[in-house]
C-alpha angles and dihedrals in degrees: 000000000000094000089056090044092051084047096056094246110151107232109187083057090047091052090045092042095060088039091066090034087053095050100051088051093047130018114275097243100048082054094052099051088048089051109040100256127115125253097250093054085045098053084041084069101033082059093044089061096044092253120157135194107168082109099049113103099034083052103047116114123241122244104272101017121128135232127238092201 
């Protein structure tokens, strides 16, 4: 954290910045339990970026399945 501090790297924004790319990758809820935040902070984030997840479970693939892309 120093290091990034002496470089000029925001870190509040960077921090910011992988919480929204994580939930868009993984449910919100499923990242803030891995991080240490709470779901609703979580799913703020996940709404502020535009993310989604009302499809998520009808469209998860099985174990096994393949992919046609």
């Amino acid at each position: 954290m120093n290091s990034l501090r002496a470089s000029n790297v925001p870190l509040v924004g960077s921090r910011i910045a992988a919480l929204r790319a994580l939930v868009s990758e993984i449910p919100p809820a499923i990242a803030a339990q891995a991080i240490g935040y709470t779901a609703q902070c979580a799913e703020r984030h996940a709404q502020v970026s535009g993310t989604t997840w009302t499809n998520y479970v009808p469209n998860r693939r099985r174990p096994n399945q393949l992919t046609t892309s």
